[in-house]
VMD Tcl script that builds the backbone (N, CA, C; Angstrom):
set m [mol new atoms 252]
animate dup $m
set s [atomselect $m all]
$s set {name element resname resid chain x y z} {
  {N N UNK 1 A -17.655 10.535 -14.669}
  {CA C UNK 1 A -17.654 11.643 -15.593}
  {C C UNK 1 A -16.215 12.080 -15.844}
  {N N UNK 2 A -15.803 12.229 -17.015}
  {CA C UNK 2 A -14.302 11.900 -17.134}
  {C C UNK 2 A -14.198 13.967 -17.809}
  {N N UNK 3 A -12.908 14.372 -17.152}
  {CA C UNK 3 A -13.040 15.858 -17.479}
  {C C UNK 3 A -11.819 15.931 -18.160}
  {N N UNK 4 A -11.456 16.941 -19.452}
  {CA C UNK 4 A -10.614 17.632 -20.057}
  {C C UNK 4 A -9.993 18.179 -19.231}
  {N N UNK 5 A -8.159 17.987 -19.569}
  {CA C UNK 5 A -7.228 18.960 -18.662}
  {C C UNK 5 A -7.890 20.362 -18.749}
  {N N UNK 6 A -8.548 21.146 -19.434}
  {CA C UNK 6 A -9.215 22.559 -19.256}
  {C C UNK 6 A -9.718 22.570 -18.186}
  {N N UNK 7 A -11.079 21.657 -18.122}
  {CA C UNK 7 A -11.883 21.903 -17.670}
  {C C UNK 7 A -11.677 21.632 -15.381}
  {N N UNK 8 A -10.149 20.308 -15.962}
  {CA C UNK 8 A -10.136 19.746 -14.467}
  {C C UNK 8 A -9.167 20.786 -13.313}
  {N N UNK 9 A -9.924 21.017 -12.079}
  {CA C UNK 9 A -9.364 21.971 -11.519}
  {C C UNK 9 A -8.133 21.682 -10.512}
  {N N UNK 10 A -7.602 20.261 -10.452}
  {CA C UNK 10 A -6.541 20.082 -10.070}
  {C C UNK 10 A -5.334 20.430 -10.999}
  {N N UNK 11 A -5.263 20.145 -12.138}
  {CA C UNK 11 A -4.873 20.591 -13.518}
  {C C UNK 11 A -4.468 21.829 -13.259}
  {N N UNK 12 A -5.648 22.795 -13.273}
  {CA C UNK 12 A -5.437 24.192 -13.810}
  {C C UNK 12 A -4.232 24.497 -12.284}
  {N N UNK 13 A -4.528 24.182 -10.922}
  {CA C UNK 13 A -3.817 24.252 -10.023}
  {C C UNK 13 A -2.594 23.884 -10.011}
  {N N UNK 14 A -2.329 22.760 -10.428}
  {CA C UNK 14 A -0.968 22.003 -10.776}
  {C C UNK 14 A -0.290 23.151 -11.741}
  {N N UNK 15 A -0.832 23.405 -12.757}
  {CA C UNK 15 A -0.190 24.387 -13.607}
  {C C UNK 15 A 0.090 25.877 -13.022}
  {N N UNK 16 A -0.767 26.065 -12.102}
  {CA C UNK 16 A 0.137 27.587 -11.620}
  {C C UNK 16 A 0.782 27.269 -10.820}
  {N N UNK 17 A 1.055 26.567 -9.993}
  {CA C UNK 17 A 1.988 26.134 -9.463}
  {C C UNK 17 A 3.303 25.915 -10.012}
  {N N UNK 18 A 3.074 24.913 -10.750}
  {CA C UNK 18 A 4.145 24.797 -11.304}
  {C C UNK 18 A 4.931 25.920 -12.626}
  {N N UNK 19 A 4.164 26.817 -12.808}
  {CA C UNK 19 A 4.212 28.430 -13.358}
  {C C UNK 19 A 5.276 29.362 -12.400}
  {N N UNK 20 A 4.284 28.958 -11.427}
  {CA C UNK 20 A 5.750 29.763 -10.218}
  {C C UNK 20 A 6.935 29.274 -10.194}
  {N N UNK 21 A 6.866 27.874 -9.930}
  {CA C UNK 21 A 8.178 27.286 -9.734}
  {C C UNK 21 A 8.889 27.202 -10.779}
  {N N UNK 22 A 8.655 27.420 -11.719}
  {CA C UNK 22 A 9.313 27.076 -13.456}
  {C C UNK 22 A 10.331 29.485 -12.809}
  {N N UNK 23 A 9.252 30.068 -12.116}
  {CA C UNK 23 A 9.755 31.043 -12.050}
  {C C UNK 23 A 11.175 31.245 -11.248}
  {N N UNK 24 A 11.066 30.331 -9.910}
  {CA C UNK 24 A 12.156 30.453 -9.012}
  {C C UNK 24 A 13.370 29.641 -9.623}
  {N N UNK 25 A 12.754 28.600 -11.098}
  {CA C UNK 25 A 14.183 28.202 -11.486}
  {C C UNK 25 A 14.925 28.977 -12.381}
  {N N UNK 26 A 14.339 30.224 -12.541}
  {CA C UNK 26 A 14.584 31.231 -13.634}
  {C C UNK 26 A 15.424 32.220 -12.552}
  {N N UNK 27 A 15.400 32.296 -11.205}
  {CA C UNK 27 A 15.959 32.843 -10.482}
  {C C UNK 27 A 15.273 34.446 -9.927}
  {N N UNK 28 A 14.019 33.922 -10.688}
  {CA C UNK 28 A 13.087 35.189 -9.634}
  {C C UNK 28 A 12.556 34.351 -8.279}
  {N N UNK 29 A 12.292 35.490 -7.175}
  {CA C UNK 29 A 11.884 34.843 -6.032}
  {C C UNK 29 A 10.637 34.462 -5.953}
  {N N UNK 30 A 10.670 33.624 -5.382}
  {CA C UNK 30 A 8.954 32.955 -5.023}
  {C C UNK 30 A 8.693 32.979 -3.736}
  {N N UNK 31 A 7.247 33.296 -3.325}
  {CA C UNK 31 A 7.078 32.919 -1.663}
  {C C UNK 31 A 6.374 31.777 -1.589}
  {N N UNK 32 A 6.858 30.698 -1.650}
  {CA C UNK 32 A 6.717 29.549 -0.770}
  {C C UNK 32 A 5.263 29.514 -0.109}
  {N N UNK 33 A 5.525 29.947 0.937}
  {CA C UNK 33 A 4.846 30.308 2.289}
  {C C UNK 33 A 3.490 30.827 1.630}
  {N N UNK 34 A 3.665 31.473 0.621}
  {CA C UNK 34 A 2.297 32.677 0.677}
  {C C UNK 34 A 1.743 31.782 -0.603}
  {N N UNK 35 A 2.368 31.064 -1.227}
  {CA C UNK 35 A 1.480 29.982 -2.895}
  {C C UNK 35 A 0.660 29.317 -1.698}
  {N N UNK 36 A 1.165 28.455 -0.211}
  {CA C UNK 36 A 0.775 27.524 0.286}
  {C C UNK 36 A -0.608 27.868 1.319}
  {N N UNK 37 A -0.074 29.269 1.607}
  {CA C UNK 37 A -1.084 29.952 2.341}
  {C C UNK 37 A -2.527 30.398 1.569}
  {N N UNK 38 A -2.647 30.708 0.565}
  {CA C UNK 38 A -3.480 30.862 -0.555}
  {C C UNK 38 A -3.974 29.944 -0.915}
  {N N UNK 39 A -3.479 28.748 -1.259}
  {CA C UNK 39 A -3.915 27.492 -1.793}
  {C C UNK 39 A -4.941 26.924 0.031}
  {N N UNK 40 A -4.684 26.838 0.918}
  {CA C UNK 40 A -5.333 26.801 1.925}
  {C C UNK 40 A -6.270 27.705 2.162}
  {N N UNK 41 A -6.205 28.833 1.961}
  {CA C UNK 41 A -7.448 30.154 2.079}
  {C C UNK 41 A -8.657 29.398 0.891}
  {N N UNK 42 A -7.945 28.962 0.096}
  {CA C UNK 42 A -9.311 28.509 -1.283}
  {C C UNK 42 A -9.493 26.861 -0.651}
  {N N UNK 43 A -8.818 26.315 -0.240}
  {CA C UNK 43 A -9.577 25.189 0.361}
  {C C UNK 43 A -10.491 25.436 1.751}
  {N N UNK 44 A -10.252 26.625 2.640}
  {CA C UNK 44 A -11.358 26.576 3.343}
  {C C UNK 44 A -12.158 27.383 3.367}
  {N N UNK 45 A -12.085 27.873 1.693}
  {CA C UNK 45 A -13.256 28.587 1.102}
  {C C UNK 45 A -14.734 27.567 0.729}
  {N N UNK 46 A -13.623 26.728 -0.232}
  {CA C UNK 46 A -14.103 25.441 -0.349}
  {C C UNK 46 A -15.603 24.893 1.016}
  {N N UNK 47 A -14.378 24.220 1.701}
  {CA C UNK 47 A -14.816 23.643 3.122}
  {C C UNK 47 A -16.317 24.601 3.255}
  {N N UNK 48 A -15.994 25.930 3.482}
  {CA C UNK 48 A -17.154 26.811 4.105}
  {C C UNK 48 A -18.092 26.317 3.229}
  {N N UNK 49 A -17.733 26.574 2.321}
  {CA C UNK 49 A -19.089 26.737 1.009}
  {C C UNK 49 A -20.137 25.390 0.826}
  {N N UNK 50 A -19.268 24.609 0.648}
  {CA C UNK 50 A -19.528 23.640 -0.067}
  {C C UNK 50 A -20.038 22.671 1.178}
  {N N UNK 51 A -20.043 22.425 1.948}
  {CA C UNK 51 A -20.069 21.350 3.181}
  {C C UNK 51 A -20.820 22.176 4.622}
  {N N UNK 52 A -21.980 20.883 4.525}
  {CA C UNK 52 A -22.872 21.742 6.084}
  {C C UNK 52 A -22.008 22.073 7.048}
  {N N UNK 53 A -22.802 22.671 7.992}
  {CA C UNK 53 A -21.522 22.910 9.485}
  {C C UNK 53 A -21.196 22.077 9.557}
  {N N UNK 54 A -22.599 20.897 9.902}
  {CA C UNK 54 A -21.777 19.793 10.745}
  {C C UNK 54 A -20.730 18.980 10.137}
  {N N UNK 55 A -20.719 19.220 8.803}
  {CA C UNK 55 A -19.957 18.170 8.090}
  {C C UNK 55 A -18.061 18.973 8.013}
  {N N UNK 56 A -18.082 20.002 8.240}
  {CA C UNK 56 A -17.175 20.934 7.778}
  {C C UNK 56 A -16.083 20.079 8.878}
  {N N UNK 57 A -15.836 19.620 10.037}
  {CA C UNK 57 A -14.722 19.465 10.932}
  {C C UNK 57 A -14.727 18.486 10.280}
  {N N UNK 58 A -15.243 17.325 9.709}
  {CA C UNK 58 A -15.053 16.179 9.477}
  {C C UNK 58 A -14.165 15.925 7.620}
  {N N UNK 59 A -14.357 17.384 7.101}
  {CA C UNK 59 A -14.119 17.571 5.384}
  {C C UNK 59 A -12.565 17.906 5.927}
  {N N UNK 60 A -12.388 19.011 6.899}
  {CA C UNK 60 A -11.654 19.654 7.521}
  {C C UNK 60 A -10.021 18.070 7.993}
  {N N UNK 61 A -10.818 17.631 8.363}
  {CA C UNK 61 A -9.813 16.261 9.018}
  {C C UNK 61 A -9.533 15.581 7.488}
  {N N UNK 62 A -10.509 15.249 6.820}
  {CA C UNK 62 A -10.196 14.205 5.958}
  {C C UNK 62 A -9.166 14.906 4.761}
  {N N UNK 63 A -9.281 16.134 4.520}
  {CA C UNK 63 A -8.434 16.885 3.974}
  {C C UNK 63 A -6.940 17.303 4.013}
  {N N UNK 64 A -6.713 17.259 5.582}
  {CA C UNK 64 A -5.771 17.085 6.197}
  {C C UNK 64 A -4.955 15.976 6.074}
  {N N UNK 65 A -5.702 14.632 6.181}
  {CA C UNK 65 A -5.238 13.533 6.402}
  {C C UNK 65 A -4.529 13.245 5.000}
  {N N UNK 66 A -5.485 13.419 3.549}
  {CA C UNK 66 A -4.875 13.693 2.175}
  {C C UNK 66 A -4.171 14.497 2.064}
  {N N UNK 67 A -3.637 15.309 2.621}
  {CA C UNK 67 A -2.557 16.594 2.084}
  {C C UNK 67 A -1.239 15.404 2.882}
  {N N UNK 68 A -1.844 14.947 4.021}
  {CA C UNK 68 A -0.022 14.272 4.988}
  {C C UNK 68 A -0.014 12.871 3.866}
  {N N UNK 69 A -1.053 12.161 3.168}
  {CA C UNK 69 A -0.571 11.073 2.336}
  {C C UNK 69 A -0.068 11.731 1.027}
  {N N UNK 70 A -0.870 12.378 0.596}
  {CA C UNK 70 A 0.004 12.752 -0.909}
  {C C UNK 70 A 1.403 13.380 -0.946}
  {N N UNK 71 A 1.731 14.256 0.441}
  {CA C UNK 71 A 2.898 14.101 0.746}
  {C C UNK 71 A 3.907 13.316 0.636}
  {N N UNK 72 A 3.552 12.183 1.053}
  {CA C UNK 72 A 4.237 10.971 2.257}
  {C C UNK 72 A 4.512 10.115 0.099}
  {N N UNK 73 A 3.535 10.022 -0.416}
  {CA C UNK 73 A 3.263 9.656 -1.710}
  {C C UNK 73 A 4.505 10.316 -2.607}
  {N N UNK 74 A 4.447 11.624 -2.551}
  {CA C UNK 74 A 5.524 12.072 -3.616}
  {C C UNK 74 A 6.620 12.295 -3.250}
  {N N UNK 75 A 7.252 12.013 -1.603}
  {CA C UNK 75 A 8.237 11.844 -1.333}
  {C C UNK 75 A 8.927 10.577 -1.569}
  {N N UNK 76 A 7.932 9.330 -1.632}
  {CA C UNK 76 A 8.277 8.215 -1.883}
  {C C UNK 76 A 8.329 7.179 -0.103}
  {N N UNK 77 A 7.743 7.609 0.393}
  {CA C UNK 77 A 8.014 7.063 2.111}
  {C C UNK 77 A 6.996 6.115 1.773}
  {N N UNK 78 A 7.244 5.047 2.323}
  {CA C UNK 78 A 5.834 4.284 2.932}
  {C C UNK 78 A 5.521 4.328 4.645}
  {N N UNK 79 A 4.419 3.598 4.461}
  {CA C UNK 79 A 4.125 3.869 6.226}
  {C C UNK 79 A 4.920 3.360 6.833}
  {N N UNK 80 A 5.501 2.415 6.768}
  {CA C UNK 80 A 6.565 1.576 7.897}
  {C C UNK 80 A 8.017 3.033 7.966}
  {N N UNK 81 A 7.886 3.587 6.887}
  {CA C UNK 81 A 9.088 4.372 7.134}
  {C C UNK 81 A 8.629 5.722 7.938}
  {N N UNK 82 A 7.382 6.136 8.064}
  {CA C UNK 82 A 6.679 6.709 8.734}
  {C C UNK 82 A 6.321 6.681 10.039}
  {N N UNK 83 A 6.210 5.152 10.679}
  {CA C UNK 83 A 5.473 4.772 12.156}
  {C C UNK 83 A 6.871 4.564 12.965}
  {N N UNK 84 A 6.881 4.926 14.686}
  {CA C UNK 84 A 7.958 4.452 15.085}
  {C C UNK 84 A 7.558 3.464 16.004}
}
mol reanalyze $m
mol bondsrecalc $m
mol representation Tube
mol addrep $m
């Protein structure tokens, strides 16, 4: 099922995000800390809602594990530059 930038909610996320940051290059302050902290409060809003108990530690890990690759992704690292 293919979605319109409107409608897709990584999109609309990407864009306030990047709303803020378009702000701190304007030389107003941004908190960092508190976009990242928020954006985590709605993912384990998410998690709660959306996913049985039992499934929640396991949404919980795999979520995790995608936040350290898409990282690792837009920094440009591969795994060998990653493992010691």
């Amino acid at each position: 099922m293919a979605h319109t930038e409107a409608e897709c909610l990584h999109c609309a996320i990407n864009k306030l995000v990047e709303q803020r940051c378009e702000s701190a290059q304007r030389g107003q302050k941004i908190d960092v800390t508190d976009i990242a902290a928020n954006i985590a409060e709605s993912l384990a809003d998410l998690i709660v809602r959306a996913a049985p108990p039992e499934e929640q530690g396991k949404l919980l890990a795999y979520t995790i594990a995608n936040l350290g690759e898409m990282i690792l992704q837009k920094v440009g690292a591969t795994v060998s530059e990653t493992t010691h």
